[in-house]
SERO-800014 format. One record per residue (C-alpha): residue in one letter; x, z, y. Coordinates in steps of 0.001 Angstrom, whole numbers, padded with zeros to 6 digits, always signed. Each point is the difference from the previous one (the first is absolute). Layout:
! SERO-800014
AXZY ...
***
This chain:
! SERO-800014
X+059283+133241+076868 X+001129-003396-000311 X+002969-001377+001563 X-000419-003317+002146 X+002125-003050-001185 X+002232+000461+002829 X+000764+003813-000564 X+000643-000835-003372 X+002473-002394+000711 X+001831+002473+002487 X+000142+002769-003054 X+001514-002465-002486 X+002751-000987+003034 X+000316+003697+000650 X+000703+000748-004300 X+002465-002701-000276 X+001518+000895+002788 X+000717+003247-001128 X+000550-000930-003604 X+002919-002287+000926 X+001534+002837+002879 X+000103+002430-003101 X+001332-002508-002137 X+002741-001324+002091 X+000817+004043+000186 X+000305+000025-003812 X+002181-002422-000084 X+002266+000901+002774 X+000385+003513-001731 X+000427-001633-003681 X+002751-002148+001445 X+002083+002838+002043 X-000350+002124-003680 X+001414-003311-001768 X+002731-000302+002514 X+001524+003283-000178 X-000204-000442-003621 X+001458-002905-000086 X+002866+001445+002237 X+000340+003059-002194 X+000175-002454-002935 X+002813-002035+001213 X+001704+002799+001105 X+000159+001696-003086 X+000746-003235-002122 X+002975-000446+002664 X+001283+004308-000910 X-000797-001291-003907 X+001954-003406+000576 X+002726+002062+001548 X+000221+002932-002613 X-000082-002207-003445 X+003422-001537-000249 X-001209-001510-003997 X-003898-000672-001320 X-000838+003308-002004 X+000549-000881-004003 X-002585+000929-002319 X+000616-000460-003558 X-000499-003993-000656 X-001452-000650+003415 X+001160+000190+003639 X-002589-000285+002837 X+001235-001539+003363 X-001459-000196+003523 X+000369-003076+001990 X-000511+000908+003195 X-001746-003399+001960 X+001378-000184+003605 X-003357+000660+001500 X-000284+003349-002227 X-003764-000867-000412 X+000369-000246-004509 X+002323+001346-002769 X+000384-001877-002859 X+001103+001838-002884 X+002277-002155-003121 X+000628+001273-003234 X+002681-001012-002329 X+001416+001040-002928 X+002981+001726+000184 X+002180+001385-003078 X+002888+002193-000222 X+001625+003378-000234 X+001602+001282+003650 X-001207-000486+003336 X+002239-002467+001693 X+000450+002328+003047 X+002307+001849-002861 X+002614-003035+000125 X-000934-001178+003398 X-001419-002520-000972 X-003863-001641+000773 X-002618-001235-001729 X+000795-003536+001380 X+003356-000056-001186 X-000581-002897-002415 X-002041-001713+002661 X+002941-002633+001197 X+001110-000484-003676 X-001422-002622-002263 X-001057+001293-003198 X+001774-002381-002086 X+003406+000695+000947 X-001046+003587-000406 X-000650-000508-003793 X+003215-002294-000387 X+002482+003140+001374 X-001956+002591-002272 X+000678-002721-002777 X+003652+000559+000439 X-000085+003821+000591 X-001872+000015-003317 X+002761-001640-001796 X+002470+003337+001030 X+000563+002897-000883 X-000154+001665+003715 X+002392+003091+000711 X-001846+002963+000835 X-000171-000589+003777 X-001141-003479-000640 X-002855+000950-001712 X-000934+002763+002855 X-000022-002457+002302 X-002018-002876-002237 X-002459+003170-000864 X-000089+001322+003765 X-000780-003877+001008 X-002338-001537-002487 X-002278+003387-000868 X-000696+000630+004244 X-003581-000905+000866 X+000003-003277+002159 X-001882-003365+000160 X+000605-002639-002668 X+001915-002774+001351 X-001210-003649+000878 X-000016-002434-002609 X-000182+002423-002807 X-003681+001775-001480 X-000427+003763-000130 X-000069-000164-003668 X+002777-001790-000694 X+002185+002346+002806 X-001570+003365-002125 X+001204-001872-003552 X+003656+000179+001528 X-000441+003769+001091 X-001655+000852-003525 X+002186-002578-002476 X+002895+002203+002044 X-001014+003015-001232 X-000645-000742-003722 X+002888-002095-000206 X+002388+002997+000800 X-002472+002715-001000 X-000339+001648+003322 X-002843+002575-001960 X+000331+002660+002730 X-000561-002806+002840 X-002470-001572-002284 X-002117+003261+000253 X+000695+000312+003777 X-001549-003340+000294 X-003029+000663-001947 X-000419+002975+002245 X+000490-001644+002807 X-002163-003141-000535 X-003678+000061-001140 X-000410-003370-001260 X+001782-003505-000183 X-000104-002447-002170 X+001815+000069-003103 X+000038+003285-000431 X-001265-000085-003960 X+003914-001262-000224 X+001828+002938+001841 X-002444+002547-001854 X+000553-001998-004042 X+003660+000903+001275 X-000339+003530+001007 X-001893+000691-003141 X+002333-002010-002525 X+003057+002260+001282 X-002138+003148-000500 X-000486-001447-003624 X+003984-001456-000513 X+001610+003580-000123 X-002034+001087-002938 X-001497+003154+001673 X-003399-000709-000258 X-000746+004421+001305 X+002264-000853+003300 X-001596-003948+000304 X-003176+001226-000162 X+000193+002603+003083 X+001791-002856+001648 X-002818-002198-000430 X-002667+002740+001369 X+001968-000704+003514 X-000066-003780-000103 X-003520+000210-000838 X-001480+002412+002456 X-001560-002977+002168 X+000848-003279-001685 X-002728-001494-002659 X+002103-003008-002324 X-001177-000298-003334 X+003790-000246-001599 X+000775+003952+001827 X-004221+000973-001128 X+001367-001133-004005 X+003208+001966+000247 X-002125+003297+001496 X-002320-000118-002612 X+002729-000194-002525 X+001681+002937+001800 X-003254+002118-000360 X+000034-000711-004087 X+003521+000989+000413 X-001112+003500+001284 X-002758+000058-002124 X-002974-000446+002896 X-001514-002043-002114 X-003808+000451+001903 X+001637-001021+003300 X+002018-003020-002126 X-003502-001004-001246 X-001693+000024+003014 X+003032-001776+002153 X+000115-002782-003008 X-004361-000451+000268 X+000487-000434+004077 X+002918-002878-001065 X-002225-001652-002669 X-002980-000346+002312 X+002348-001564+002564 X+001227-002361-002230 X+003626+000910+000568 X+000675+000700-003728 X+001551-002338-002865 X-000759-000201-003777 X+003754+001662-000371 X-000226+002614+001891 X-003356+000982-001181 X+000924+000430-003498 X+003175+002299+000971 X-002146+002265+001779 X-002833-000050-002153 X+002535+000754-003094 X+001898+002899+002239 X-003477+001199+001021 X-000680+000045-003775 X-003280-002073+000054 X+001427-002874-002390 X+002747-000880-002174 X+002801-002315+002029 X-001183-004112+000254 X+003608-000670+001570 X+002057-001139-002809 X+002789-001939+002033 X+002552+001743+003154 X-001246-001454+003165 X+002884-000076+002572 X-001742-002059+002996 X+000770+003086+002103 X+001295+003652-001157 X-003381+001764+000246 X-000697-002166-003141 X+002730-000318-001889 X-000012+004301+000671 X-003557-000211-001303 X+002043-001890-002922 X+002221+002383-000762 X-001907+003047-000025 X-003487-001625-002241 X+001635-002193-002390 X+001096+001762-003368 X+002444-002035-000628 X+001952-001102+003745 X+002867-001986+000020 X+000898-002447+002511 X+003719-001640+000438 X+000698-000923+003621 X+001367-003500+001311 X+001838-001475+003111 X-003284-000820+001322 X-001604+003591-000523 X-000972+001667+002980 X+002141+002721+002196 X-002839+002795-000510 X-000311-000338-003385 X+003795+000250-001010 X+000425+002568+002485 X-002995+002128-001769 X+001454-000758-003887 X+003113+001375+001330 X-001658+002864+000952 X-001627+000882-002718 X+002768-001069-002096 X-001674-003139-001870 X+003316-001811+000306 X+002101-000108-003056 X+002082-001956-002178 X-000423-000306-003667 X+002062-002862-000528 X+003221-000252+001978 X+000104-003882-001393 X-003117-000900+002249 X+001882-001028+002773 X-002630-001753+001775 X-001461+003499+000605 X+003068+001798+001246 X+000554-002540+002485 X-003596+000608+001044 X+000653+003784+000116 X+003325-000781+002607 X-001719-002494+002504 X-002532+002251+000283 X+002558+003278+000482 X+001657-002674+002501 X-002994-000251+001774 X-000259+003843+000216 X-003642-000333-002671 X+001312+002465-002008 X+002803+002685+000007 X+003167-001871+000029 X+001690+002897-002834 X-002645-001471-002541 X+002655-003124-000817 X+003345+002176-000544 X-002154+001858-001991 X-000538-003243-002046 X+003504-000817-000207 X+000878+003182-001356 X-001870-001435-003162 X+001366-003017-000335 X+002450+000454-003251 X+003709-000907+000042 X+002723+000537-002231 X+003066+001659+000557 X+002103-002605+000480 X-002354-001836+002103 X+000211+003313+002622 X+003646+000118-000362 X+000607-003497+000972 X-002896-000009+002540 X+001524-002218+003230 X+000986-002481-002170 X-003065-000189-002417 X-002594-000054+002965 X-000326-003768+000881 X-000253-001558-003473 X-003624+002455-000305 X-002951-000837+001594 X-000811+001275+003613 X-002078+003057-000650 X+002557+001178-002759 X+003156-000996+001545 X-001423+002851+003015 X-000735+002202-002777 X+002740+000011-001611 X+002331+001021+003250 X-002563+002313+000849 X+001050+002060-003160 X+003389-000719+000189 X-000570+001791+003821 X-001175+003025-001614 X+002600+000446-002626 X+002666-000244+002514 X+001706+003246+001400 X+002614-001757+002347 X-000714-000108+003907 X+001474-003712+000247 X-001621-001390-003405 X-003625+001394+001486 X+000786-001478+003199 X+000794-003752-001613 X-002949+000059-002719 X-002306+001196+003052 X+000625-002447+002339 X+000340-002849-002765 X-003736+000800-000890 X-000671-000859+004157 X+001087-003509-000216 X-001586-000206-003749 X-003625+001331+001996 X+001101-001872+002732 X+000159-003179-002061 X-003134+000915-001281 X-001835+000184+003147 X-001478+003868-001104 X+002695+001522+002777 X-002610+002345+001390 X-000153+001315-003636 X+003508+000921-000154 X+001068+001386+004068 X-001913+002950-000282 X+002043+001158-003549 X+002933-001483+001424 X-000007+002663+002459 X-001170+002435-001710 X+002823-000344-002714 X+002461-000121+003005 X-000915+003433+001856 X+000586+001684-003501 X+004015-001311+000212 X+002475+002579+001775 X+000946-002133+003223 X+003643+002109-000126 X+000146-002166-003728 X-001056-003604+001388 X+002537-002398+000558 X+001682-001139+002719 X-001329-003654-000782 X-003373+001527-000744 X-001007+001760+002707 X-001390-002341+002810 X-002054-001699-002686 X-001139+003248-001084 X-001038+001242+003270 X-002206-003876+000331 X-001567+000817-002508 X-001102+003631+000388 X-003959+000504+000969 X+000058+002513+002801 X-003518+002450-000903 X+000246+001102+004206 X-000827-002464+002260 X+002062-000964+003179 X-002464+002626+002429 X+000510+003011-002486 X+003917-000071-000073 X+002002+002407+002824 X+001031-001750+003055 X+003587+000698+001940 X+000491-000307+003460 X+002463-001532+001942 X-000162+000519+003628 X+002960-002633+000597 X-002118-002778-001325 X-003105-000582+002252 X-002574-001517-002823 X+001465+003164-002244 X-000400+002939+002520 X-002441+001540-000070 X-002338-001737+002419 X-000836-001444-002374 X-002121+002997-001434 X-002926-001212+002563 X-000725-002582-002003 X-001087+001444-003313 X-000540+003424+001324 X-003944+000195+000829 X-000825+000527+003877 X+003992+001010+000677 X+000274+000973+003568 X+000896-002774+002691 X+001698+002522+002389 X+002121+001127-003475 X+001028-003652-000746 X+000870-000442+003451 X+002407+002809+000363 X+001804-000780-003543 X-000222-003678+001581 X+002413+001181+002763 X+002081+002114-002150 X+000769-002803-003019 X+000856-002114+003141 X+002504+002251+001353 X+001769+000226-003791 X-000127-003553+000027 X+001632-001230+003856 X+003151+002176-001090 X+000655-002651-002460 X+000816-003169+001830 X-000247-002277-002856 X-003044+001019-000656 X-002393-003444-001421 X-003716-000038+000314 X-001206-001155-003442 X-003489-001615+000200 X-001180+003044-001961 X+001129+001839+003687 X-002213-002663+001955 X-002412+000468-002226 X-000727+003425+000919 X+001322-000126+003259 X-002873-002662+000512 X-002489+002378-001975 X+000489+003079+001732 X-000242-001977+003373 X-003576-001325-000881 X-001160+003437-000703 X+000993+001054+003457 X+003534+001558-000393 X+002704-000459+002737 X+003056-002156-001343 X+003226+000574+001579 X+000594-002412+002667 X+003408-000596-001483 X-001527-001567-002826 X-001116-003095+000303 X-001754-000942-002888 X-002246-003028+001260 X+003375-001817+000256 X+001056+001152-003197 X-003479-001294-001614 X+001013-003281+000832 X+002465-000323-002730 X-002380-000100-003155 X-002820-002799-000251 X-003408+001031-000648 X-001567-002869-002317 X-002028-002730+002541 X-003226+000318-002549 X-000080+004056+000203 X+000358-000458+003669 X-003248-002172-000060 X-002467+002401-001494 X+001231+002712+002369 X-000967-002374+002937 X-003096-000998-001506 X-001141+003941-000852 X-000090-000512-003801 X+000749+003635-001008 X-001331-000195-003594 X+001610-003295-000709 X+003239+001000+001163 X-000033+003436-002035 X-000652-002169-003262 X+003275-001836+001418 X+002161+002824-000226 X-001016+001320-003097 X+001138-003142-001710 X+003238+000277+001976 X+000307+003308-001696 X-001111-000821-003010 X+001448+001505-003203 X+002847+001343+001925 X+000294+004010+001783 X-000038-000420+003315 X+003475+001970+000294 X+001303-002760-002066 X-000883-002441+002696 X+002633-001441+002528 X+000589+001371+003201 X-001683-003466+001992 X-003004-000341-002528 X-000912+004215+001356 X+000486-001016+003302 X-001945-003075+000562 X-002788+001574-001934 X+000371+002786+001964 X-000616-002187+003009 X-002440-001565-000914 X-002063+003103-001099 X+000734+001448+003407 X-001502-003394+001693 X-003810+000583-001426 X+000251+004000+000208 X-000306+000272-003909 X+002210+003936+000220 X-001385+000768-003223 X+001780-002530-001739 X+003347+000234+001897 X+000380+003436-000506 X-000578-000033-003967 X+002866-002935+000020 X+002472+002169+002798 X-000473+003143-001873 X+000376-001575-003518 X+003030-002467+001221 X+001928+002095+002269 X+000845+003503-001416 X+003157+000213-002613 X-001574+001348-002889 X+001771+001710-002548 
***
């Protein structure tokens, strides 16, 4: 039946009607769903906002979640982030080079480099530089990694070194950390223990200069298939050289050796060198590198034929003075050096009209011929100031005290013995010797075992707090030292009752705290200020430091909530060791 024009028209009226009711429905359902999502979203982002104190780290890459006010987006930033320690572990954040510029960064670790930092100095600098955090403005994240790695070569950090491989997928310039690891594996002249080092440093990294040294390392324990195959994969990458390829085809024993000249651009070569040419000899200069002196004096290349060749000797005692080689190597090369009898005999006076090298040569001898506690005593200390002179003193301090533990103090002179004491190497370091207590002396009671004791009691401290006070009010002329205020000041922060009778904040107010420290305090510049007092420290121990320079550092450590750091310099400082 057909529909008139008119009923049709009501039926299309009646379908959109309904059409659009159902729609309208729809949409009123979809939006009530997207609203108490939306709700539920924003509340949990608020508990997740609430909960994370720091962005979770995750090996070179840290993922953050701006949350916009409206709630509606997260947007999600990754940057590159390289390090060792969370910087929770020194309460510090990742933006704690944010309010620093980069360039005054660089200038202060400039200096630091130029000392030779005390053991707590270099905790700190280590604690500060190697925690995960932003790189600072003005400054790339390559060239902030370069300090962090050139660091850790530089003063061959090889444990850390291997914590930051672990800890850090991939970063630039990391052919240059890895050359390093594998050149020290290679310097001590134990292939067997280099080459299960290697098979650590290699378990995820690909380099070329580590893939040459593995396949050498397989020859070495005659794998020879799995050498061959390794060696194909790095020809058909191109990561070869015409060098290298004739080593390892000669050690594979597929051809005779092309190399007929040592190769010392790095010490995988010049290795190569030593172990394929027939005949290998190779005499070392000023400008030879570290590795490769350190390796020939290893594997004991490094000898003397002619004790005239002076040239070479005083090769052989920069680099001893620059710790390349072992430092006994050059009194073993003055033992050689021929004098006659008469020569010896009249030794202090004979010295200066010889050259430099003999004239400490020939005291050296006359040392060991001598059987007299004072004549030892004046020859050794006359061959300081001739090393001294010399600029080689790091060659000499370590025999110096050496020779001087061997003396029986009961037979040293009365004019000897300070000196002799300066000049004695101590093998424990501050932390290992036994500490005394005083309970008359505030900063030497022991309170002061909370600081380098690990999670020691607050209600304990408190208590010995009240009873060190008591000792101490019986004597009226009692004086607060600023190593008193200093933990007086300390304890107080970590939420231990001071006497009321002890008013320290007045007794603050007699040592200056320098205007500049002050200033990165108030402007939050943790990291920056950390660098700071590490080159106050410096080469000194921090028990060697005076009494205003612990307090005000102390203070200032307290200000930005850095307890990490104040306790290693309270518990290092402060206890009489012994």
């Amino acid at each position: 039946m057909k529909l008139s024009n008119l009923s049709k028209l009501i039926f299309v009226l009646l379908i959109l009607f309904n059409s659009s009711s159902i729609k309208a429905d729809d949409e009123d359902a979809v939006d009530i769903w997207k609203k108490n999502e939306l709700e539920s979203s924003s509340k949990d982002l608020k508990k997740k906002k609430d909960k994370i104190d720091s962005p979770l780290i995750n090996k070179n890459t840290i993922t953050t979640n701006n949350i916009i006010q409206e709630e509606t987006t997260i947007q999600k930033k990754e940057t590159p982030l390289y390090g060792i320690w969370d910087p929770d572990t020194y309460n510090f954040e990742l933006s704690m080079w944010s309010k620093t510029d980069g360039k005054n960064i660089q200038k202060t670790i400039s200096r630091i480099n130029k000392l030779e930092l005390s053991e707590t100095a270099e905790s700190l600098f280590l604690n500060t530089l190697f925690s995960y955090s932003y790189t600072p403005e003005n400054i790339s994240d390559k060239e902030f990694l370069d300090i962090k790695i050139n660091w850790l070569i530089k003063n061959e950090k090889d444990a850390l070194i291997e914590q930051f491989l672990k800890k850090n997928e991939d970063f630039p310039n990391k052919t240059k950390i890895i050359q390093y690891l594998v050149d020290r594996n290679i310097s001590n002249a134990n292939i067997k223990l280099g080459c299960e080092k290697v098979n650590f440093i290699g378990k995820d990294i690909k380099d070329p200069y580590l893939e040459k040294f593995k396949i050498y390392c397989l020859i070495f324990n005659n794998k020879k298939n799995q050498a061959q195959l390794l060696y194909d994969i790095l020809k058909e990458q191109k990561q070869s050289d015409k060098y290298f390829d004739n080593a390892i085809n000669y050690l594979l024993g597929l051809s005779d050796n092309k190399n007929k000249k040592v190769k010392d651009d790095n010490l995988l070569n010049f290795y190569l060198s030593s172990v394929t040419l027939s005949n290998f000899s190779y005499e070392p200069t000023s400008k030879t590198k570290k590795s490769i002196w350190e390796y020939m004096n290893a594997a004991n290349l490094i000898s003397i034929d002619d004790v005239n060749d002076k040239e070479k000797i005083r090769n052989i005692e920069t680099a001893a003075n620059n710790d390349q080689i072992n430092k006994s190597q050059i009194f073993k090369i003055y033992r050689q050096i021929p004098f006659d009898l008469n020569t010896l005999i009249n030794a202090q006076n004979v010295y200066q009209s010889l050259d430099e090298i003999e004239g400490r040569a020939l005291i050296y001898q006359k040392y060991l011929l001598s059987d007299n506690i004072q004549n030892k005593l004046d020859l050794l200390f006359l061959l300081k100031d001739l090393f001294k002179k010399a600029d080689l003193s790091n060659l000499y301090s370590e025999y110096l005290s050496d020779r001087l533990k061997e003396l029986d103090i009961k037979k040293i002179p009365k004019e000897y013995q300070n000196v002799v004491e300066r000049n004695i190497i101590s093998n424990k370091s501050l932390t290992q010797r036994k500490i005394k207590f005083d309970d008359k002396i505030l900063h030497r009671s022991k309170l002061v075992r909370y600081f380098y004791e690990k999670d020691y009691p607050i209600k304990k401290t408190q208590k010995e707090l009240e009873n060190v006070y008591k000792k101490i009010k019986r004597n009226r002329n009692y004086f607060y030292s600023a190593k008193d205020i200093a933990v007086l000041e300390s304890l107080e922060k970590d939420g231990i009752k001071i006497p009321k009778e002890i008013d320290h904040k007045k007794l603050s107010k007699d040592y200056n705290i320098p205007g500049s420290l002050i200033d990165l305090v108030n402007k939050g510049q943790k990291g920056f200020l950390a660098l700071k007092i590490v080159e106050i420290i410096g080469e000194d121990d921090v028990n060697n430091l005076d009494p205003e320079t612990i307090y005000f550092i102390t203070n200032l450590l307290n200000k930005l909530n850095l307890k990490e750091f104040r306790n290693e310099i309270l518990g290092t400082a402060l206890p009489l060791r012994i």
